[in-house]
TIBA-682132 format. One line per 10 residues: number of its first residue (from 1); their letters; for each residue x, y, z of C-alpha. Coordinates in steps of 0.05 Angstrom, whole numbers, plus 5000, padded with zeros to 4 digits. Layout:
% residues N
NUM	a	X Y Z | ...
END
This chain:
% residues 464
1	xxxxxxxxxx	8469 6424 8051 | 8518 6471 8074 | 8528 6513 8009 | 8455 6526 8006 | 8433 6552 8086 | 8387 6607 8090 | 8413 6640 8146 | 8477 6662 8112 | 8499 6725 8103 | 8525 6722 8024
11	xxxxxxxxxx	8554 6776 7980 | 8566 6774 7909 | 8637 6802 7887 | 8644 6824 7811 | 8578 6829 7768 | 8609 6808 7696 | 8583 6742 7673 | 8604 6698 7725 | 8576 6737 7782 | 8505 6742 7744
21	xxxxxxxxxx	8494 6668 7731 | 8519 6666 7810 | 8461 6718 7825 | 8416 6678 7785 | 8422 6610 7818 | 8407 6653 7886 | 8346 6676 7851 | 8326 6609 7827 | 8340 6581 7899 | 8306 6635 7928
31	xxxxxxxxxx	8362 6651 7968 | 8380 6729 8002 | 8443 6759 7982 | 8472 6817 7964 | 8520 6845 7906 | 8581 6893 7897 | 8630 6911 7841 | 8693 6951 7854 | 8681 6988 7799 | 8633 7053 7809
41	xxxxxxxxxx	8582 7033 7755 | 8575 6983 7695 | 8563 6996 7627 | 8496 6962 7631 | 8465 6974 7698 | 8395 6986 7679 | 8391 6912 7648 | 8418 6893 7716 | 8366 6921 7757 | 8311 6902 7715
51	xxxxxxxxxx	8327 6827 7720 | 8341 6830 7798 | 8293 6885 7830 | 8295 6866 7890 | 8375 6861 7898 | 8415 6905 7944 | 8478 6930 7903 | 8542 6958 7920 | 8587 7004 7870 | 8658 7021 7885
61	xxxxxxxxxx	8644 7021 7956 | 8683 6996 8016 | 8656 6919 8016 | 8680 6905 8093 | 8644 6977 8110 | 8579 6956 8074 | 8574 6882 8095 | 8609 6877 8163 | 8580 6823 8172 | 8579 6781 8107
71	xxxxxxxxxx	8591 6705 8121 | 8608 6681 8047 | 8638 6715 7988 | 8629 6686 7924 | 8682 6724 7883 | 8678 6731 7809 | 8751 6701 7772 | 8763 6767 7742 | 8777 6793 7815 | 8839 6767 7858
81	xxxxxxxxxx	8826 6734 7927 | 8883 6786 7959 | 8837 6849 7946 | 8840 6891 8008 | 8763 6891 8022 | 8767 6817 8014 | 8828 6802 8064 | 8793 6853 8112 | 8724 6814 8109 | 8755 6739 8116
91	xxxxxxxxxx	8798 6758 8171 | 8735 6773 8201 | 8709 6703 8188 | 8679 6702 8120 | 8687 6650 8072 | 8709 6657 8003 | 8687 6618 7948 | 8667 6618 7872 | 8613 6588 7827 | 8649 6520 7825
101	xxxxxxxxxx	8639 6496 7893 | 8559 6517 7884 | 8560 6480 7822 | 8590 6417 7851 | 8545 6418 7909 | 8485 6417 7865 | 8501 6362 7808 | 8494 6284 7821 | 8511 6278 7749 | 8586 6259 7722
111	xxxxxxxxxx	8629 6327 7707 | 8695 6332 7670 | 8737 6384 7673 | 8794 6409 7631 | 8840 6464 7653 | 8912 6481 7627 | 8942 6540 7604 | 8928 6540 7537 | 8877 6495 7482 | 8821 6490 7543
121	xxxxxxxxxx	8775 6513 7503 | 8786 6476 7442 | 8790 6412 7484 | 8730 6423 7526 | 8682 6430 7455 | 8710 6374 7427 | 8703 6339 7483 | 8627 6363 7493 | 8620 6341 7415 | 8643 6270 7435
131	xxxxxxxxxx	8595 6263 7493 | 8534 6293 7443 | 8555 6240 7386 | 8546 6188 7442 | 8475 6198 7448 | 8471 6231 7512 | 8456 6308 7538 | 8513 6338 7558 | 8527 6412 7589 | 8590 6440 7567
141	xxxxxxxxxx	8605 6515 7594 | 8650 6537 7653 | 8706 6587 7631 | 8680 6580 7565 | 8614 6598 7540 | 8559 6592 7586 | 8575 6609 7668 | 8573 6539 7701 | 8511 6559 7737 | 8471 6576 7686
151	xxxxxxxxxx	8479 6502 7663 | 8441 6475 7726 | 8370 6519 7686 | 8377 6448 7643 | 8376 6369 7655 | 8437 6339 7634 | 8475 6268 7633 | 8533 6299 7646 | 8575 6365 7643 | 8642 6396 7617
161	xxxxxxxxxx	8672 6448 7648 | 8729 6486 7618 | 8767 6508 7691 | 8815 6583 7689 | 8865 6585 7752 | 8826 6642 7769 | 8765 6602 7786 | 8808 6540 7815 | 8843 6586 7864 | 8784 6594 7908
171	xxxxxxxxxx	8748 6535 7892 | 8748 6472 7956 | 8765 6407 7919 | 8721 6374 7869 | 8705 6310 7859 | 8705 6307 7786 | 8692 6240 7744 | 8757 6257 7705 | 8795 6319 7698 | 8849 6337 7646
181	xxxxxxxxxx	8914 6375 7656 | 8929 6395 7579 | 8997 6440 7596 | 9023 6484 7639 | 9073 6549 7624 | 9075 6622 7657 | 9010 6647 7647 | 8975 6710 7696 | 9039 6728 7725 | 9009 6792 7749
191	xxxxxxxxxx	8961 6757 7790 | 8998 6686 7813 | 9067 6718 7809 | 9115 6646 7807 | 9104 6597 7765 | 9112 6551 7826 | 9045 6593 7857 | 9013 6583 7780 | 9028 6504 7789 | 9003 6490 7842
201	xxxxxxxxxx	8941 6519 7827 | 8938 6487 7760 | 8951 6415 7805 | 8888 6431 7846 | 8846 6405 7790 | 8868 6335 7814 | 8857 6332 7891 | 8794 6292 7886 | 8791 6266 7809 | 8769 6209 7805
211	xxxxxxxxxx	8813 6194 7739 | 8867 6246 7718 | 8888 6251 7651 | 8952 6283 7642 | 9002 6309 7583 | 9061 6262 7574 | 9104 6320 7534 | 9088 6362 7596 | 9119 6344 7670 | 9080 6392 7700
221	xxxxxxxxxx	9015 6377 7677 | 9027 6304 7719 | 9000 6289 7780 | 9030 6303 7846 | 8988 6259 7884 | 8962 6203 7854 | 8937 6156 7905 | 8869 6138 7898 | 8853 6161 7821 | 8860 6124 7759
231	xxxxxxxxxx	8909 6153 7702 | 8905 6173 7637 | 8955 6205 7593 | 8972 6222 7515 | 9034 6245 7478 | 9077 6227 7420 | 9107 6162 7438 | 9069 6096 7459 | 9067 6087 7533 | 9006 6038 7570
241	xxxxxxxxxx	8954 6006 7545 | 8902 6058 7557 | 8947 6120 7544 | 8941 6155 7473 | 9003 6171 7433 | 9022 6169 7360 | 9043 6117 7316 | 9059 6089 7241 | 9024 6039 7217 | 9026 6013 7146
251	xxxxxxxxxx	9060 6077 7121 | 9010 6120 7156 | 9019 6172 7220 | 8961 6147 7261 | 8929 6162 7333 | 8930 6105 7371 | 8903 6078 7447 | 8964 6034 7460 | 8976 5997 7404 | 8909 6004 7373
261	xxxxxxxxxx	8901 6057 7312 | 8845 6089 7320 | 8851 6149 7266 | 8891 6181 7222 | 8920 6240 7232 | 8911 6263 7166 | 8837 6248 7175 | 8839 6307 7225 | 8809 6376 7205 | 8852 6420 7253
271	xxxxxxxxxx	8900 6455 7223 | 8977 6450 7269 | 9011 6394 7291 | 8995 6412 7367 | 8924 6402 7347 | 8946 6324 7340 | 8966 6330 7417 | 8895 6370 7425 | 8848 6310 7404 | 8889 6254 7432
281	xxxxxxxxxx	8866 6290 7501 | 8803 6301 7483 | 8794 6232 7467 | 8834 6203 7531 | 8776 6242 7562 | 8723 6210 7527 | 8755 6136 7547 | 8749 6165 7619 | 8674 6175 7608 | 8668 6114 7586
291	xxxxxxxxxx	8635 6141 7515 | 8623 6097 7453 | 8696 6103 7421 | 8667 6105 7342 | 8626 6164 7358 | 8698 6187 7400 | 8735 6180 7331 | 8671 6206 7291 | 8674 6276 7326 | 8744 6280 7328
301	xxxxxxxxxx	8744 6277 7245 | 8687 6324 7242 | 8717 6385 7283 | 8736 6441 7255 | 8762 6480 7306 | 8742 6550 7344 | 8733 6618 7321 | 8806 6646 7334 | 8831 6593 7353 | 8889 6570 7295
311	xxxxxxxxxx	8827 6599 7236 | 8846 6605 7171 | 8812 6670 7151 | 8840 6668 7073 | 8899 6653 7034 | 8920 6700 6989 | 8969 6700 6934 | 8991 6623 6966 | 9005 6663 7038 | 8957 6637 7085
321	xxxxxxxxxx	8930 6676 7136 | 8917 6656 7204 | 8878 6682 7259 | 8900 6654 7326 | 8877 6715 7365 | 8860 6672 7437 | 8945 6656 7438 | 8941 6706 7496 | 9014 6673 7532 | 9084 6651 7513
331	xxxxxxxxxx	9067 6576 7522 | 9004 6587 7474 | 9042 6626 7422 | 9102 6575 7414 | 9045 6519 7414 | 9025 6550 7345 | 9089 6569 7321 | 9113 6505 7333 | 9049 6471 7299 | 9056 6507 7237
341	xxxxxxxxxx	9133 6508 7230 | 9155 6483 7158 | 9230 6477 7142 | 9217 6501 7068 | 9163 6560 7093 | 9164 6626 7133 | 9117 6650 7184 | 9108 6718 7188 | 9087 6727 7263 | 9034 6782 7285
351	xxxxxxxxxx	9057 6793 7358 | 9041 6837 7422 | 8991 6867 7461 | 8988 6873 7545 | 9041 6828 7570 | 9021 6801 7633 | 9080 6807 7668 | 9103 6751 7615 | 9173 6728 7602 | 9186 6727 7528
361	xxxxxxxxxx	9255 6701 7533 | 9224 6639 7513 | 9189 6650 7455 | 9256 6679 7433 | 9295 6614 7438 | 9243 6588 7392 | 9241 6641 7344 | 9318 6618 7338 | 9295 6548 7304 | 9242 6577 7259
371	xxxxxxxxxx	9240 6622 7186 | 9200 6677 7222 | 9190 6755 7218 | 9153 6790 7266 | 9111 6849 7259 | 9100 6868 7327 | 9051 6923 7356 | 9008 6946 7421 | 9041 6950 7491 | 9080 6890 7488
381	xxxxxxxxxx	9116 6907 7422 | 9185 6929 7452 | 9190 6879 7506 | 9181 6825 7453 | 9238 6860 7409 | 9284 6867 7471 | 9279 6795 7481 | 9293 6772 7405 | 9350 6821 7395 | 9422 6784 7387
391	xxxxxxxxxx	9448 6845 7432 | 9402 6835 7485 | 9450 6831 7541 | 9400 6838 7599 | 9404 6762 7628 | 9408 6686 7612 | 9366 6652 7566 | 9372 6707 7515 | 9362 6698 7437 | 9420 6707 7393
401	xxxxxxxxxx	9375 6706 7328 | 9411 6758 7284 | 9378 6742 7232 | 9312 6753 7249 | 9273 6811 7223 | 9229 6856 7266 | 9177 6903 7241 | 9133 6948 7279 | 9061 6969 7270 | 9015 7022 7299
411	xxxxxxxxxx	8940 6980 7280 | 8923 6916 7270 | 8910 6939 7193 | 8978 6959 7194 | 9007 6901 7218 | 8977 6852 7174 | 8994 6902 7108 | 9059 6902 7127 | 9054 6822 7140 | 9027 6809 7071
421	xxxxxxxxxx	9089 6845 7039 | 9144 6804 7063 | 9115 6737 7065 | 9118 6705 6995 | 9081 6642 6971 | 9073 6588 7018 | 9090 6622 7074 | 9038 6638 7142 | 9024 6701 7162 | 9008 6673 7238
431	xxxxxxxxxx	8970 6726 7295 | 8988 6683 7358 | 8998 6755 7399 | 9033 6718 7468 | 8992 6785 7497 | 8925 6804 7522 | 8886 6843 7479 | 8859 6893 7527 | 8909 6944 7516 | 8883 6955 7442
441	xxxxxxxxxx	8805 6917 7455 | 8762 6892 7489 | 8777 6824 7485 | 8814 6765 7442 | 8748 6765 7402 | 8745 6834 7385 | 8817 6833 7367 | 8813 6770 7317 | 8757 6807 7286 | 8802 6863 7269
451	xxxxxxxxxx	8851 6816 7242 | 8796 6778 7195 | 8783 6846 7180 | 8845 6873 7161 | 8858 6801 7117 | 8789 6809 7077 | 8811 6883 7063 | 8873 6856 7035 | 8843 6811 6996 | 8797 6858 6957
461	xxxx	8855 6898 6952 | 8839 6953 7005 | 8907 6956 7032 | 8967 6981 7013
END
C-alpha cells in the first residue's frame, strides 16, 4: 500500500510522544526515515538515541536544507502545518501527513473516534469502558493516553481514538465505523485563527463516517454533509427513535434512547449536569458499535470520571473543592460552571493561565447568571478581569456584572487560600482555568496537582 513504500523519502517532524510512537511503527515496519525537531535539543536525548541507534536526527536545523529531497512529512500535532521549513519542502512536492492516516491504513478492525473541543477525553474512556464491559478487546489511545501507533504493538476488536484538530488538520479522510462531534467553541485560536477555520476542521471528522453522532444542543457539532452515513445524536429533549435525550418518567429524570429509559441520572457517578450530556454520547456511541446495551448502561453507572477532569479533591468546612484543571478554553470552562451552578450556592472560580488568543467575553455573559467570585492568576488574569468588568467599554458582548467580585493571586497556593476564605458552606470552590497551563507548568496535569496540593494543605490547616 501506498502509506507503507520503501522507496520513500520520509522525515519525522516533532519527537514528543506522537512523533516516537510514529518512529516506532517505522522501526517495527522496518522502514528508512529520518527525524528532526525544531528545537535544538530535548530534555531526554540520550533515551532517544538508545532506543533508535541507527536513526539520522536533525535539531533546530533548516528541515528543507537537510532533506531536500524528503517525499513525506509526518508532522507531530504540537507543530503547525504553515511552519516555514514545512511550506518550503511541500512546495517542493512533499506530502504532509500525521500518525492518523498510518494508523488507518494499517487497521481492518472497526475504529471510533471522538473529537470536540472539550469532554474528548472523558468520552473516549467511557466509551473504551463500554466496549471492555462488552466482552471484547478494545484499544483506546489517540490524543489521549497512548499515541495511536503504539496501539497497532497489540491485537484488538476494535479501537477508540480520542481526535485534537491538530492531528485532524493534516490527516486525508477516515473511514471511521462511527465518529462523534461532542461540541464545538473557540479553541487554538493562535494556531486556526477563525472559528470558521476551527469548524471546519472539527467537521472533517465526518467526511467518510460511516455513522456520525452529533450534539443536538450544539449546531455546529452537526453534520455538513450527510449523504451516505447514518445519524446519531443526544441532547436534552426527545428527538428519533435512536437519538438519546432526557426524560421524566414516574417522577424520575431518566436517560432515555427515544422513549425508552435506560438509566437514571441520579444513578450516574459524574459529578455536573454537563456530565449527563457526556454519557448520553458516550452511549449513542456504543449503539453505533452495536455493543450489548446492559453492559452500555453498566459502565456508564460505574464511571467515575478522570483525574482533573470535574475531581473532587476534598470538601472542607461544607465548601467543596474541585479540580477541573484540563478546562483549558472558554467553551470548557462555562461547560463546568454551568454544570455545577446552584441558585442557593456560590462558586468561587479559580481562573487564568495562557490565553490562547481566547475571547473571554463569553465566559463573562455567563458569569452574569451565576453567584460566582473569581480569583484569577497567571498570564491570563487581566484579560479575564477586563472582560467581566461592568466598565469594560472595549466592544459588544461585554459583561455588565457589577456585582461580581474579582480577586487576584500570585500561586496556585494563593489562589485557592484566598478561595477558601470567601466561599462559605455549600458553596464550590471550582479550578476550570479557560487557560493553558504552560505559562505557570508544564501541563494541565502538573497544574491540577498543584491545586490538589494546595486543597490538602488547607485541609490540614497549612494555609492561611
Amino acid at each position: 500500500m501506498q502509506l507503507i513504500q520503501s522507496d520513500k523519502k520520509r522525515v519525522v517532524v516533532g519527537l514528543g510522544l506522537t512523533g516516537r510512537s510514529t518512529m516506532r511503527f517505522f522501526q517495527r515496519m522496518g522502514l528508512p526515515f529520518v527525524a528532526g525537531d525544531t528545537r535544538e535539543s530535548i530534555p531526554d536525548m540520550a533515551s532517544l538515541r538508545e532506543e533508535f541507534p541507527d536513526v539520522q536526527f536533525h535539531f533546530g536545523q533548516a528541515l528543507v536544507d537537510v532533506c531536500p529531497d524528503a517525499s513525506d512529512i509526518y508532522l507531530s500535532p504540537g507543530l503547525a502545518v504553515d511552519l516555514p521549513d514545512i511550506v518550503a519542502l511541500t512546495e517542493r512536492g512533499a506530502r504532509v501527513s500525521g500518525d492518523l492516516d498510518l494508523f488507518m491504513a494499517q487497521v481492518s478492525e472497526p475504529v471510533f473516534a471522538i473529537s470536540g473541543s472539550n469532554a474528548k477525553s472523558t468520552v473516549t474512556t467511557l466509551l473504551g469502558q463500554m466496549i471492555a464491559a462488552a466482552g471484547k478487546s478494545v484499544g483506546v489511545g489517540g490524543n489521549l493516553g497512548k499515541p495511536m501507533l503504539d496501539l497497532l504493538e497489540a491485537k484488538h476488536d476494535c479501537y477508540v481514538l480520542e481526535l485534537s484538530s491538530f492531528q485532524l488538520e493534516r490527516a486525508a479522510p477516515a473511514k471511521f465505523a462511527a465518529a462523534a462531534l461532542l461540541n464545538v467553541s473557540a479553541d487554538h485560536m493562535d494556531r486556526h485563527k477563525t472559528l470558521v477555520e476551527y469548524h471546519r476542521v472539527k467537521q472533517s471528522l465526518f467526511a467518510a463516517t460511516e455513522v456520525a453522532v452529533f450534539n443536538r444542543q450544539d449546531p455546529l457539532t452537526e453534520p455538513l454533509q450527510r449523504s451516505g452515513m447514518a445519524l446519531r445524536s443526544f441532547g436534552w429533549q426527545s428527538s428519533g427513535m435512536a437519538d438519546f435525550c432526557v426524560a421524566i418518567h414516574d417522577g424520575r429524570e431518566m436517560i432515555c434512547r427515544g422513549v425508552t429509559p435506560l438509566l437514571g441520572v441520579d444513578e450516574l457517578r459524574l459529578p455536573g449536569r454537563h456530565n449527563v450530556l457526556n454519557v448520553m454520547a458516550a452511549l449513542a456511541m456504543a449503539d453505533a458499535a452495536e455493543i450489548a446495551l446492559q453492559a452500555a448502561i453498566d459502565a456508564a453507572k460505574s464511571f467515575t470520571g478522570l483525574a482533573h477532569r470535574c475531581e473532587l479533591v476534598a470538601n472542607i468546612d461544607g465548601v467543596a473543592f474541585i479540580n477541573d484543571s484540563k478546562a483549558t478554553n472558554v467553551g470548557a470552562c462555562i461547560a463546568a460552571l454551568q454544570g455545577f451552578a446552584q441558585p442557593s450556592a456560590k462558586i468561587v472560580l479559580i481562573a487564568g493561565g495562557q490565553t490562547k488568543s481566547a475571547d473571554f467575553a463569553p465566559l463573562a455573559k455567563v458569569l452574569e447568571s451565576i453567584p460566582c467570585e473569581l480569583v484569577l492568576l497567571g498570564e491570563g488574569a487581566e484579560a479575564i478581569a477586563q472582560a467581566c468588568r461592568s466598565d469594560n467599554n472595549s466592544g459588544n458582548n461585554i459583561s455588565n456584572n457589577s456585582k461580581l467580585r474579582i480577586h487576584f493571586a500570585n500561586s496556585m497556593e494563593d489562589a485557592v487560600a484566598r478561595a477558601g476564605r470567601v466561599a462559605g458552606a455549600g458553596d464550590i470552590v471550582l479550578l476550570s482555568p479557560a487557560c493553558a497551563s504552560f505559562d505557570m507548568y508544564s501541563g494541565f496535569a502538573e497544574r491540577g496537582d498543584a491545586f490538589k496540593a494546595a486543597v490538602n494543605a488547607l485541609a490540614s490547616g497549612g494555609q492561611n
